[in-house]
PDB file of N, CA, C, O and CB in Angstrom:
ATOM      1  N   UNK A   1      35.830  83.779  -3.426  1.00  0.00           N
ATOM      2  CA  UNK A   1      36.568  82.560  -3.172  1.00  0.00           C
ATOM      3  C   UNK A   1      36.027  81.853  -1.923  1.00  0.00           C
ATOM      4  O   UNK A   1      35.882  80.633  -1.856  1.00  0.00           O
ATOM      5  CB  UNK A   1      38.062  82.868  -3.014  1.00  0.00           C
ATOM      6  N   UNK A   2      35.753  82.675  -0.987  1.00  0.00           N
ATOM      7  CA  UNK A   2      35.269  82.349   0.392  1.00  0.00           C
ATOM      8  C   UNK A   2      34.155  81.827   0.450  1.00  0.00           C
ATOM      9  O   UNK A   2      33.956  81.043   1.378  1.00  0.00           O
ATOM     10  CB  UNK A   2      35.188  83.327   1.209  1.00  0.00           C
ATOM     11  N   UNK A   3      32.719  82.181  -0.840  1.00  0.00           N
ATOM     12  CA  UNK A   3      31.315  81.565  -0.991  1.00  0.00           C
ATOM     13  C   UNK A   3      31.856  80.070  -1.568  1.00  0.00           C
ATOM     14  O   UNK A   3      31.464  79.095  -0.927  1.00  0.00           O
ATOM     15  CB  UNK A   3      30.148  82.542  -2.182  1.00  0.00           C
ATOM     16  N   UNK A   4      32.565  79.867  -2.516  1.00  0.00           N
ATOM     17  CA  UNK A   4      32.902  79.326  -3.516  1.00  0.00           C
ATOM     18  C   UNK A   4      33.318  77.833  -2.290  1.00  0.00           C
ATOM     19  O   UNK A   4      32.666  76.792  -2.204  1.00  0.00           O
ATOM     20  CB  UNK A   4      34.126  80.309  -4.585  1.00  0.00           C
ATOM     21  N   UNK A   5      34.343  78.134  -1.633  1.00  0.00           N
ATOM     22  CA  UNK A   5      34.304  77.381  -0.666  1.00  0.00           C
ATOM     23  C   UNK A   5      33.623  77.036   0.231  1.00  0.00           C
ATOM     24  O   UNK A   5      33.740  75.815   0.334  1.00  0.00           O
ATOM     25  CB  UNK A   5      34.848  77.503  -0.310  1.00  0.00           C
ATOM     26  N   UNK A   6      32.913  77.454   1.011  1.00  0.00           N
ATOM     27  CA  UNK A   6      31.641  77.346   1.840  1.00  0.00           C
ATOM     28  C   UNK A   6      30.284  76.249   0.842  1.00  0.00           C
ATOM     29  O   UNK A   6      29.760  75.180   1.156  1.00  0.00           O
ATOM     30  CB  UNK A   6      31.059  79.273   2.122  1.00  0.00           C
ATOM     31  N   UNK A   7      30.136  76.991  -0.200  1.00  0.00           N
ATOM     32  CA  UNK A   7      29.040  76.055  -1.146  1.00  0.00           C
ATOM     33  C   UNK A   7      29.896  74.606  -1.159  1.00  0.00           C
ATOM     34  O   UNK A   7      29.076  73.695  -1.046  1.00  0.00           O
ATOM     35  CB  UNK A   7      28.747  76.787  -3.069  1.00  0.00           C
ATOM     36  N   UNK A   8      31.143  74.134  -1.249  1.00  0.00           N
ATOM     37  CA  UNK A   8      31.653  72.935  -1.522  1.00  0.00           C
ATOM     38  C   UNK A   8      32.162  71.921  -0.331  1.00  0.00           C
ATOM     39  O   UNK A   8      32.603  70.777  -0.226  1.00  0.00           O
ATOM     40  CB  UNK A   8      32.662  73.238  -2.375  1.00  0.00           C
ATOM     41  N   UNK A   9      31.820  73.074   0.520  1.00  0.00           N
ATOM     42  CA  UNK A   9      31.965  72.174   1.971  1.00  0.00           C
ATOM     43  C   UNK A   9      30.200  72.049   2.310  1.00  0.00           C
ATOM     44  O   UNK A   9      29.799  70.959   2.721  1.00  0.00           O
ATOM     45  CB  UNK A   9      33.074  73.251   3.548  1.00  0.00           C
ATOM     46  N   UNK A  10      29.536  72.802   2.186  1.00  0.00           N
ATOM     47  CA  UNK A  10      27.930  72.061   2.605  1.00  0.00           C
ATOM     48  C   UNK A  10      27.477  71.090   1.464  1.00  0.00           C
ATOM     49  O   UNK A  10      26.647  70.189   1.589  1.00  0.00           O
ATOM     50  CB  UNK A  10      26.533  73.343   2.747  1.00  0.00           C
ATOM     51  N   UNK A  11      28.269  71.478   0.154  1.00  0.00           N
ATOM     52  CA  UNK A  11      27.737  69.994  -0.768  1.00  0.00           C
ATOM     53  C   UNK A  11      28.428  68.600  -0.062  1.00  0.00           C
ATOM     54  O   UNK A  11      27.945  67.468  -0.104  1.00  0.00           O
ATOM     55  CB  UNK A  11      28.421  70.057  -2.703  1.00  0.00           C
ATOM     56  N   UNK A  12      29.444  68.932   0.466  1.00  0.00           N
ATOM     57  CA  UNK A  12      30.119  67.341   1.018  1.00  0.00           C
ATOM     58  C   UNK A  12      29.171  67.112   1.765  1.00  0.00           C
ATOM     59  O   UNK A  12      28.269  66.292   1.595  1.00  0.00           O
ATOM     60  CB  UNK A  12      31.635  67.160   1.896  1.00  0.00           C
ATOM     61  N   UNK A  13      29.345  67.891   2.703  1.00  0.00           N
ATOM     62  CA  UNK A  13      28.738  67.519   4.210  1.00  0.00           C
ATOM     63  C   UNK A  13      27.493  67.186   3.824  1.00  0.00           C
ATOM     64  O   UNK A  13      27.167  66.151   4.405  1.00  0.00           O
ATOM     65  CB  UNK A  13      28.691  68.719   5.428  1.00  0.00           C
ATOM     66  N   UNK A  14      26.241  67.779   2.771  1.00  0.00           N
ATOM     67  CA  UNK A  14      24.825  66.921   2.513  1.00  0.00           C
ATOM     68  C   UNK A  14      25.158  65.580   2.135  1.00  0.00           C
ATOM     69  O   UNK A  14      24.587  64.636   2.681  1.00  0.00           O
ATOM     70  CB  UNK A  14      23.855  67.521   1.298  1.00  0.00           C
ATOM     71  N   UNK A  15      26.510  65.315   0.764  1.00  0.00           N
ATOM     72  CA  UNK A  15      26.661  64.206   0.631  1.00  0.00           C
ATOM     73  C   UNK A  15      26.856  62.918   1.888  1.00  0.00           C
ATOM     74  O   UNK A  15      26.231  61.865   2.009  1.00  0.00           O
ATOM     75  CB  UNK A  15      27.555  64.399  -0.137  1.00  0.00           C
ATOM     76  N   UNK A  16      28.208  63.606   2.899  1.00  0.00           N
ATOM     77  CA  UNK A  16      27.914  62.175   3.516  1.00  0.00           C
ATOM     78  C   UNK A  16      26.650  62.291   4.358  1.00  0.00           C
ATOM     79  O   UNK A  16      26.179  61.310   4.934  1.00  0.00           O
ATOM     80  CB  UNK A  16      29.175  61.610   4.486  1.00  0.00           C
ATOM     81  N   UNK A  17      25.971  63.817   4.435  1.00  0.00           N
ATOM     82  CA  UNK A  17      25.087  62.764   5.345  1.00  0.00           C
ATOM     83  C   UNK A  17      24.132  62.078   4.818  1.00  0.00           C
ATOM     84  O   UNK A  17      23.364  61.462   5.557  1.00  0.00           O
ATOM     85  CB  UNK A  17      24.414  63.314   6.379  1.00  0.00           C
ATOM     86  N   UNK A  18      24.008  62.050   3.640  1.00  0.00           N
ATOM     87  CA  UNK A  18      23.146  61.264   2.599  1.00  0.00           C
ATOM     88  C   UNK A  18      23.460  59.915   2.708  1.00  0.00           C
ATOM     89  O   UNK A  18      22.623  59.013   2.711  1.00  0.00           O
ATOM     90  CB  UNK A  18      23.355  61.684   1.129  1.00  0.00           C
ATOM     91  N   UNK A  19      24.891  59.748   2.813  1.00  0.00           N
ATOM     92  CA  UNK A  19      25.485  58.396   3.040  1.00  0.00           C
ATOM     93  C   UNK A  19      25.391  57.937   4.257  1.00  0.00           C
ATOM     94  O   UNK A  19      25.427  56.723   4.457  1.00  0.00           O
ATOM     95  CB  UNK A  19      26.771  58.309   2.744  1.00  0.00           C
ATOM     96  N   UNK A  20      25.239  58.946   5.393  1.00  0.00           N
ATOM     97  CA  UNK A  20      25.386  58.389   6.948  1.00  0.00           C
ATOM     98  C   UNK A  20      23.931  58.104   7.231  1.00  0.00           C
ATOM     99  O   UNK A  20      23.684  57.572   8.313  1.00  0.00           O
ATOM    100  CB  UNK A  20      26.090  59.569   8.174  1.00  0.00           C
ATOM    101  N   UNK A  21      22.645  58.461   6.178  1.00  0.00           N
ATOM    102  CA  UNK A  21      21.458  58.593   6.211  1.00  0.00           C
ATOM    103  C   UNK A  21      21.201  56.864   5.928  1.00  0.00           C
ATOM    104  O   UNK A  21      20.171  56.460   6.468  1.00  0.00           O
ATOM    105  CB  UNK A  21      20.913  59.803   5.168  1.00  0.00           C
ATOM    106  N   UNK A  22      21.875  55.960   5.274  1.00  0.00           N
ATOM    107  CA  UNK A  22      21.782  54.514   4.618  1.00  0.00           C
ATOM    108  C   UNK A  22      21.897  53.961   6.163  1.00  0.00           C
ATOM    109  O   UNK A  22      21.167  52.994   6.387  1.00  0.00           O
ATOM    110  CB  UNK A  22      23.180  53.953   3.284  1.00  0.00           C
ATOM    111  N   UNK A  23      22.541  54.331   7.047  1.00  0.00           N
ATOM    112  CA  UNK A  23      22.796  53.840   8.302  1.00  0.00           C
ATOM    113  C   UNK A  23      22.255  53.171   9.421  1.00  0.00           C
ATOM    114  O   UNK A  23      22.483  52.166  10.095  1.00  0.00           O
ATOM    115  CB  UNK A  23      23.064  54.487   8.664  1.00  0.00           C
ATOM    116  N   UNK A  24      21.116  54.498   9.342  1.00  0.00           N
ATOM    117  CA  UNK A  24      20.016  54.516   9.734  1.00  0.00           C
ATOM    118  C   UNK A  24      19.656  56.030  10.688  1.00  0.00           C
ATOM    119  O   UNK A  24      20.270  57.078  10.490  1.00  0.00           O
ATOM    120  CB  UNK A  24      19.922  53.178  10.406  1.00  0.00           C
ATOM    121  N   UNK A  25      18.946  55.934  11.356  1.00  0.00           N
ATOM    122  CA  UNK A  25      18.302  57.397  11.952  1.00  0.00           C
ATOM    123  C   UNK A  25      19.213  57.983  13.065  1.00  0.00           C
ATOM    124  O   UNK A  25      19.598  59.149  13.157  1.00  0.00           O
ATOM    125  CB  UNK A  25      16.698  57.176  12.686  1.00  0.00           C
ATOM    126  N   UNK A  26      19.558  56.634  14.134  1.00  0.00           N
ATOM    127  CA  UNK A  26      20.301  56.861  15.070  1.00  0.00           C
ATOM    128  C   UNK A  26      21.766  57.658  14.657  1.00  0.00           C
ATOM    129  O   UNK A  26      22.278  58.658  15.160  1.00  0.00           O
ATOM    130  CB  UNK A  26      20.419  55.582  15.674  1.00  0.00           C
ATOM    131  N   UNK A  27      22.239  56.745  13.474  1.00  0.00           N
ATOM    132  CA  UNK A  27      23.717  57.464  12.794  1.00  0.00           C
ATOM    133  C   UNK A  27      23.499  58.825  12.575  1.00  0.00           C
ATOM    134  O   UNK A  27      24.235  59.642  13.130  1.00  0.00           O
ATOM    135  CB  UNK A  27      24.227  56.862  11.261  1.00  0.00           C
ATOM    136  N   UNK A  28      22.601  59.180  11.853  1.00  0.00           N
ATOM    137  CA  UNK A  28      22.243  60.555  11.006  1.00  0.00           C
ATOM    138  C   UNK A  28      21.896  61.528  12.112  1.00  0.00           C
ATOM    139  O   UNK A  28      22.138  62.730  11.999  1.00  0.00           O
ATOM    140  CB  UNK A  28      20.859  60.408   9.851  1.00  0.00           C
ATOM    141  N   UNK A  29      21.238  60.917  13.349  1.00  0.00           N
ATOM    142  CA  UNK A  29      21.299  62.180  14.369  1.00  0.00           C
ATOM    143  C   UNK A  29      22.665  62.554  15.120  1.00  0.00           C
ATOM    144  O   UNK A  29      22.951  63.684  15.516  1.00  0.00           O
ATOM    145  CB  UNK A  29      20.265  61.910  15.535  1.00  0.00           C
ATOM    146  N   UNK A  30      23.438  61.431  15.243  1.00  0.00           N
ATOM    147  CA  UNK A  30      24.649  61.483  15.694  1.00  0.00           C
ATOM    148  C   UNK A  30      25.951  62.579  14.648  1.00  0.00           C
ATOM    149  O   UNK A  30      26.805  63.368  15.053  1.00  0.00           O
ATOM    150  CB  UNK A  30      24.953  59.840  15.783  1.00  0.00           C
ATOM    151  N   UNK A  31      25.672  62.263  13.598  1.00  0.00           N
ATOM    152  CA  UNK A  31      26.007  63.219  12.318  1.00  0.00           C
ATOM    153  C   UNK A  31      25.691  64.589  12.516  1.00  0.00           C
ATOM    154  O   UNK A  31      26.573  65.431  12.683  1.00  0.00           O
ATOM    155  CB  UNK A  31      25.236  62.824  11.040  1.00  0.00           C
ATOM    156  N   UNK A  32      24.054  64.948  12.504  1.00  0.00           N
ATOM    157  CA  UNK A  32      23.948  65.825  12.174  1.00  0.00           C
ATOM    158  C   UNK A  32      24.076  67.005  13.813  1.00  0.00           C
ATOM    159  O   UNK A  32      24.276  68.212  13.671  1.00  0.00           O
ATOM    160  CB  UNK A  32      22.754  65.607  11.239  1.00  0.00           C
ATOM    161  N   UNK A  33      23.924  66.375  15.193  1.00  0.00           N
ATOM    162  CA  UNK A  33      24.522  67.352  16.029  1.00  0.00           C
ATOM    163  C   UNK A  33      25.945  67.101  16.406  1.00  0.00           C
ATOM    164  O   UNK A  33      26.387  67.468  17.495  1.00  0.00           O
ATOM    165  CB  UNK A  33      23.756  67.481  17.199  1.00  0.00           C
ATOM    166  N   UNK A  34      26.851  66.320  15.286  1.00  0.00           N
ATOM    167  CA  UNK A  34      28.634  66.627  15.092  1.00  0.00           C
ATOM    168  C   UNK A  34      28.447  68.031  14.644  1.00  0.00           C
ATOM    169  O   UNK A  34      28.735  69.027  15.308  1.00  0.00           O
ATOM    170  CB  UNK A  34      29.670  65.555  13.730  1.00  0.00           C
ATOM    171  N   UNK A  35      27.735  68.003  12.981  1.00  0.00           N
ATOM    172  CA  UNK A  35      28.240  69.407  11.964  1.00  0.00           C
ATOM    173  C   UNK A  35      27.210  70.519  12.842  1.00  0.00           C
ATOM    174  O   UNK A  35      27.364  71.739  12.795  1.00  0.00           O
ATOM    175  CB  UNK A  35      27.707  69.250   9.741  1.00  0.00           C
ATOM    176  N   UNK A  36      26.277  69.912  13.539  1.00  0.00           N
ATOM    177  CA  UNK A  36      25.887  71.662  13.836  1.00  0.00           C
ATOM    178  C   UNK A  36      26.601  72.159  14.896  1.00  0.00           C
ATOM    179  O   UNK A  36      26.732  73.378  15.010  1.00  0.00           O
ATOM    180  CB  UNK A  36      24.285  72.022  14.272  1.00  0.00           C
ATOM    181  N   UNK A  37      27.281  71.083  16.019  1.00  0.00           N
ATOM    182  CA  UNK A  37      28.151  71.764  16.872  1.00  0.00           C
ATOM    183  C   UNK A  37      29.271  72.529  16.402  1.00  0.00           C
ATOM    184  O   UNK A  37      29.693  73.541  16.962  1.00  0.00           O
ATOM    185  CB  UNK A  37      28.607  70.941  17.667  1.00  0.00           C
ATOM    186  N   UNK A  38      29.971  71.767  14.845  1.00  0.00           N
ATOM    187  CA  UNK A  38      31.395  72.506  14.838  1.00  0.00           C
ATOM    188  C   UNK A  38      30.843  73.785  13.737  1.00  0.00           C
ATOM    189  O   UNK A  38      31.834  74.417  13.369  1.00  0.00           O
ATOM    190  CB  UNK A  38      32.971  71.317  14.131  1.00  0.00           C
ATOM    191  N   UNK A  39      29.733  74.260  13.202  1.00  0.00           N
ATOM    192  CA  UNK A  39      28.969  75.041  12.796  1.00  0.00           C
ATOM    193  C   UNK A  39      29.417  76.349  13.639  1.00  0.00           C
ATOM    194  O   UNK A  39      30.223  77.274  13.540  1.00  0.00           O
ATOM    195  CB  UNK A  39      27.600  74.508  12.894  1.00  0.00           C
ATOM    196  N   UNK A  40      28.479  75.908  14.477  1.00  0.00           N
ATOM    197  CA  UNK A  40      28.270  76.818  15.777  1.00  0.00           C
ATOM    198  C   UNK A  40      29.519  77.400  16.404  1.00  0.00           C
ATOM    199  O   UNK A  40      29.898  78.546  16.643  1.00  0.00           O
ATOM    200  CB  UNK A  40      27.585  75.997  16.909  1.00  0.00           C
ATOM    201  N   UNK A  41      29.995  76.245  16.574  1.00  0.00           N
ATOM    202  CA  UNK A  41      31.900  76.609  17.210  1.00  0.00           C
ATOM    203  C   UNK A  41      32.334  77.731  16.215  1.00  0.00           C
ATOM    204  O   UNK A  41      32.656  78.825  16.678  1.00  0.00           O
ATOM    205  CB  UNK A  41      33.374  74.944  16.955  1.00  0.00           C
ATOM    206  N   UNK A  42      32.357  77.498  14.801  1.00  0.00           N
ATOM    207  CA  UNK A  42      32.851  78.407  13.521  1.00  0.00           C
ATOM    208  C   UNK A  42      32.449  79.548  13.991  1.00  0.00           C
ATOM    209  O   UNK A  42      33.073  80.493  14.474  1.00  0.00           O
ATOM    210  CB  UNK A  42      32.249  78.142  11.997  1.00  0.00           C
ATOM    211  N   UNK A  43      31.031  79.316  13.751  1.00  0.00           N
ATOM    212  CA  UNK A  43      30.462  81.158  13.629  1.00  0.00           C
ATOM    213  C   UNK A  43      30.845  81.775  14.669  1.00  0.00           C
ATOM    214  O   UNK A  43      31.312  82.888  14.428  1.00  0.00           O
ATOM    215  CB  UNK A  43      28.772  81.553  13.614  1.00  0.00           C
ATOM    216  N   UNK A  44      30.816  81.360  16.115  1.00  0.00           N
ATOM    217  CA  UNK A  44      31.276  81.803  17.402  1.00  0.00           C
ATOM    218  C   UNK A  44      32.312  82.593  16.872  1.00  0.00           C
ATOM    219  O   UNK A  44      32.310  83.811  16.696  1.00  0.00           O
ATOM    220  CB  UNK A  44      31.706  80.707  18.476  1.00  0.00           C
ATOM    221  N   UNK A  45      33.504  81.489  16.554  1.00  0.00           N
ATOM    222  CA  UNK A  45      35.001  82.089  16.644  1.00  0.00           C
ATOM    223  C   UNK A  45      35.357  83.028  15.607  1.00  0.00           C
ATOM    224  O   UNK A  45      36.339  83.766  15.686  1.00  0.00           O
ATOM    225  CB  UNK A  45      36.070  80.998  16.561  1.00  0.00           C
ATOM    226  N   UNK A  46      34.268  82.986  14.287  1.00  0.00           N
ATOM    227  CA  UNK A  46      34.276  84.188  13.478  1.00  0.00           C
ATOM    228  C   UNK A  46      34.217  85.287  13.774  1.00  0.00           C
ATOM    229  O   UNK A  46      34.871  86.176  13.228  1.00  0.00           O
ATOM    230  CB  UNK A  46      33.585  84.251  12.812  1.00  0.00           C
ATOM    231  N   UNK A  47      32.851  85.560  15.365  1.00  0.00           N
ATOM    232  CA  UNK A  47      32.415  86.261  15.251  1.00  0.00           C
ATOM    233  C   UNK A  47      33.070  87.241  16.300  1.00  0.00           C
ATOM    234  O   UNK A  47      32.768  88.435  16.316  1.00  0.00           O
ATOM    235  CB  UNK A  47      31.320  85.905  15.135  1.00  0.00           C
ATOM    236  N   UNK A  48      33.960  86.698  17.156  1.00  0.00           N
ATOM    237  CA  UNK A  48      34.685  86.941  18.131  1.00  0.00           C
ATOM    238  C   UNK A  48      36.275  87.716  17.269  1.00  0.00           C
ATOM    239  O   UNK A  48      37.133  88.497  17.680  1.00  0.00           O
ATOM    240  CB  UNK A  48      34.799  85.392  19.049  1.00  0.00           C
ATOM    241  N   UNK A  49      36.069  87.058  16.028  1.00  0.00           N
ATOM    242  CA  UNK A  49      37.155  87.634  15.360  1.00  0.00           C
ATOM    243  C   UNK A  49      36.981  88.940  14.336  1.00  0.00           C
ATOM    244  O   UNK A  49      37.976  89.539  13.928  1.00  0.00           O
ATOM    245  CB  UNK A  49      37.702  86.539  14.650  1.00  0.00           C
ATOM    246  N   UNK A  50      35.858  89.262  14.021  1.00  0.00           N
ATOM    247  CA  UNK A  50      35.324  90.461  13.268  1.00  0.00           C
ATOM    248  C   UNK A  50      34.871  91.494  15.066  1.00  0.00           C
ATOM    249  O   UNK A  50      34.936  92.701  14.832  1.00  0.00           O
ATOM    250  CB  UNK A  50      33.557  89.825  11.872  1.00  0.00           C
ATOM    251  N   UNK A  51      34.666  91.341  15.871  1.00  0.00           N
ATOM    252  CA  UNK A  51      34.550  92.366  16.623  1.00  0.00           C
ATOM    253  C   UNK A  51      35.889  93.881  16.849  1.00  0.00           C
ATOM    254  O   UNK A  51      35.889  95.021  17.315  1.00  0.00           O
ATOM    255  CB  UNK A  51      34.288  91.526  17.830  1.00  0.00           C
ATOM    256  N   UNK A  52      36.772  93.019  16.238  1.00  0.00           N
ATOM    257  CA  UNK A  52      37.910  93.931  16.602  1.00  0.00           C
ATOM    258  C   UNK A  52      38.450  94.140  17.638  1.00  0.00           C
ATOM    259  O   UNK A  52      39.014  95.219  17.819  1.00  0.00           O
ATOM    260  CB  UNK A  52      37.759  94.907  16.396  1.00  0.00           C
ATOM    261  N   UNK A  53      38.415  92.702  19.055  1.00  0.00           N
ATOM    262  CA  UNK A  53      39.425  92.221  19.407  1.00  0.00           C
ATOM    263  C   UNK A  53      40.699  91.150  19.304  1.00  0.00           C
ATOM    264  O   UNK A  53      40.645  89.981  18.923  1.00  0.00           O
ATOM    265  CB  UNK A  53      39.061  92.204  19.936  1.00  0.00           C
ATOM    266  N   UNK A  54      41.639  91.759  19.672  1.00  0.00           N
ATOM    267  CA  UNK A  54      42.923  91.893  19.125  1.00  0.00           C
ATOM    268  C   UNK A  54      43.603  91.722  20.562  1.00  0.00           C
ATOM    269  O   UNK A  54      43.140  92.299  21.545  1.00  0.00           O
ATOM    270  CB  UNK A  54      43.227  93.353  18.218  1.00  0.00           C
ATOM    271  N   UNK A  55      44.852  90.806  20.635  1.00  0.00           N
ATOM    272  CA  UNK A  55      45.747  90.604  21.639  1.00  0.00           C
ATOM    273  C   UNK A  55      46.496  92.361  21.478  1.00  0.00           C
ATOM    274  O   UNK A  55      46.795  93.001  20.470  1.00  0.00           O
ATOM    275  CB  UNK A  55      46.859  89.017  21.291  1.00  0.00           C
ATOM    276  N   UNK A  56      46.603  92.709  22.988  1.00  0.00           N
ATOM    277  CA  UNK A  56      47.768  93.689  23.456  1.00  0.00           C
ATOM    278  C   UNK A  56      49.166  93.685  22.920  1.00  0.00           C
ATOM    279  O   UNK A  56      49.612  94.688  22.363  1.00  0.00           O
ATOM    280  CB  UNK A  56      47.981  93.502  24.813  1.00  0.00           C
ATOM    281  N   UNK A  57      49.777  92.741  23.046  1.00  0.00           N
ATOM    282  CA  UNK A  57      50.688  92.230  21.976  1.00  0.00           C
ATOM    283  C   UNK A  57      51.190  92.040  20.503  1.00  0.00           C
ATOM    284  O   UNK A  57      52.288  91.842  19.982  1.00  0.00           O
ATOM    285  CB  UNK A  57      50.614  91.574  22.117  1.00  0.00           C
ATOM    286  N   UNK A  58      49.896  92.186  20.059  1.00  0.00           N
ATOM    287  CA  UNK A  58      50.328  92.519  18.366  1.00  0.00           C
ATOM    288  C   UNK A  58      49.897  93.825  18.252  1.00  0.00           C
ATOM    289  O   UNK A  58      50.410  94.418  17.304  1.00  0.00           O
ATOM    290  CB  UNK A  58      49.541  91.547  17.053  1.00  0.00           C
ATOM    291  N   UNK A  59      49.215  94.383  18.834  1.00  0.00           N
ATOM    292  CA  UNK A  59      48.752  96.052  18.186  1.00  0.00           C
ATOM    293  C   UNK A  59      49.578  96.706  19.063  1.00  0.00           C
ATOM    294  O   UNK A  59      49.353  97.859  18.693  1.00  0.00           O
ATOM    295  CB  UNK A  59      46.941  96.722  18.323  1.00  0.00           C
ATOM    296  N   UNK A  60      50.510  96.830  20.115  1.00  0.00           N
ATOM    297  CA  UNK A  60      51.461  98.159  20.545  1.00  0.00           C
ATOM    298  C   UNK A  60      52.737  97.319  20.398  1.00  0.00           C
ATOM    299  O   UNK A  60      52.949  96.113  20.275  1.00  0.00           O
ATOM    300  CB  UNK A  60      51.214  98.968  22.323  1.00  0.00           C
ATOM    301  N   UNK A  61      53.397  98.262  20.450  1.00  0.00           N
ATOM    302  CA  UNK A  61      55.018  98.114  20.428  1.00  0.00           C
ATOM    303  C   UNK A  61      55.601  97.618  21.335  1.00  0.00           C
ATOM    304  O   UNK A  61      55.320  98.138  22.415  1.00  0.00           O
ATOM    305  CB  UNK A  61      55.708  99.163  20.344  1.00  0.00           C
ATOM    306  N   UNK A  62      56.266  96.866  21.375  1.00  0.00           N
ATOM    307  CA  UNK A  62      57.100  95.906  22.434  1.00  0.00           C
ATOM    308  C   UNK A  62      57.930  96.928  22.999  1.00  0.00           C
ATOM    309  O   UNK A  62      58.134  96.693  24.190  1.00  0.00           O
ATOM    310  CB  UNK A  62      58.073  94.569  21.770  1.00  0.00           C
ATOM    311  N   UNK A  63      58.528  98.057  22.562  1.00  0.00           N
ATOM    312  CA  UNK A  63      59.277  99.018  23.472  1.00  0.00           C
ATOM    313  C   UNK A  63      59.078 100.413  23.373  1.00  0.00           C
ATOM    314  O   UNK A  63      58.755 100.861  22.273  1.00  0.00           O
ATOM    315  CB  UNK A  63      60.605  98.872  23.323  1.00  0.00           C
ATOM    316  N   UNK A  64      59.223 101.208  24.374  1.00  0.00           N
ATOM    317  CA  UNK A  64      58.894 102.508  23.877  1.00  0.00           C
ATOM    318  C   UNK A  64      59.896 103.354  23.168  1.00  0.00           C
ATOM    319  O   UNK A  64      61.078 103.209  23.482  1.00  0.00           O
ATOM    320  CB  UNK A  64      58.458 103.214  24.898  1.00  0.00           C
ATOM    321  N   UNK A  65      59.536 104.312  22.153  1.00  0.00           N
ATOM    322  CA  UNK A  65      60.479 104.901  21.385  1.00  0.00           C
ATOM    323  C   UNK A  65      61.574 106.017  21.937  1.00  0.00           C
ATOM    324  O   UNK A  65      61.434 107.072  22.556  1.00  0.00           O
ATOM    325  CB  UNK A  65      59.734 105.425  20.412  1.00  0.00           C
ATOM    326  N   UNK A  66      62.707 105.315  21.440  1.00  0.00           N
ATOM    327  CA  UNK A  66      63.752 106.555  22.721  1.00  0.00           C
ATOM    328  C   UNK A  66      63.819 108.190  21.183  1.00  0.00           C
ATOM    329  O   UNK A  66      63.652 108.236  19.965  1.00  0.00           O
ATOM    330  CB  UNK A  66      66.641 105.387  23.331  1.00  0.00           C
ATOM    331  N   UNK A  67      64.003 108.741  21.788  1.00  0.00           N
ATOM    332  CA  UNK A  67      64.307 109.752  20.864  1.00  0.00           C
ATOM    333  C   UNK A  67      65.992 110.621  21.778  1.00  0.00           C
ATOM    334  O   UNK A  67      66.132 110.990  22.944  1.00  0.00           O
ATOM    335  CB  UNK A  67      62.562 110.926  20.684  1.00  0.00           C
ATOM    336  N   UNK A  68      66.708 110.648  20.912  1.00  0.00           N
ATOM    337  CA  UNK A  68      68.309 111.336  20.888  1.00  0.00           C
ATOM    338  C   UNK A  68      68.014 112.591  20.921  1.00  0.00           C
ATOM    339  O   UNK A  68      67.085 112.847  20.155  1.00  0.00           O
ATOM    340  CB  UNK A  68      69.348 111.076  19.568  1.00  0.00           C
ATOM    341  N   UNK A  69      68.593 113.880  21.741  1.00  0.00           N
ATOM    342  CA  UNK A  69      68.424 114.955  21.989  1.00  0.00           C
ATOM    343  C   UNK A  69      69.765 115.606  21.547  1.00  0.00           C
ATOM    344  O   UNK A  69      69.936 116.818  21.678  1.00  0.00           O
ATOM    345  CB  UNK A  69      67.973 115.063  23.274  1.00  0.00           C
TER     346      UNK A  69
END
């Protein structure tokens, strides 16, 4: 599902820049370091998110466990 999406967001994005390409050169460079910055931003924050850090806060317990004697 995840390729499936990815292939239909780089077909847009060739499309307009095909269209931002009619513009002229100046447009199309302005275009094309928009999508490679927020590219870059993506993979960053992907990649920061597959390392297997994790806020303190969602992985331990907000209180410690009492146990009754």
């Amino acid at each position: 599902m995840i390729k499936l999406f990815a292939l239909s967001l780089v077909l847009v994005l060739a499309a307009v820049g095909f269209a931002v390409s009619a513009l002229g050169a100046v447009a199309l460079s302005a275009y094309l370091v928009v999508v490679v910055t927020l590219l870059l931003l993506a993979v960053r924050r992907q990649r920061g998110q597959e390392s297997g850090r994790t806020c303190a806060c969602c992985t331990s317990t907000v209180f410690d466990s009492v146990e009754v004697r």
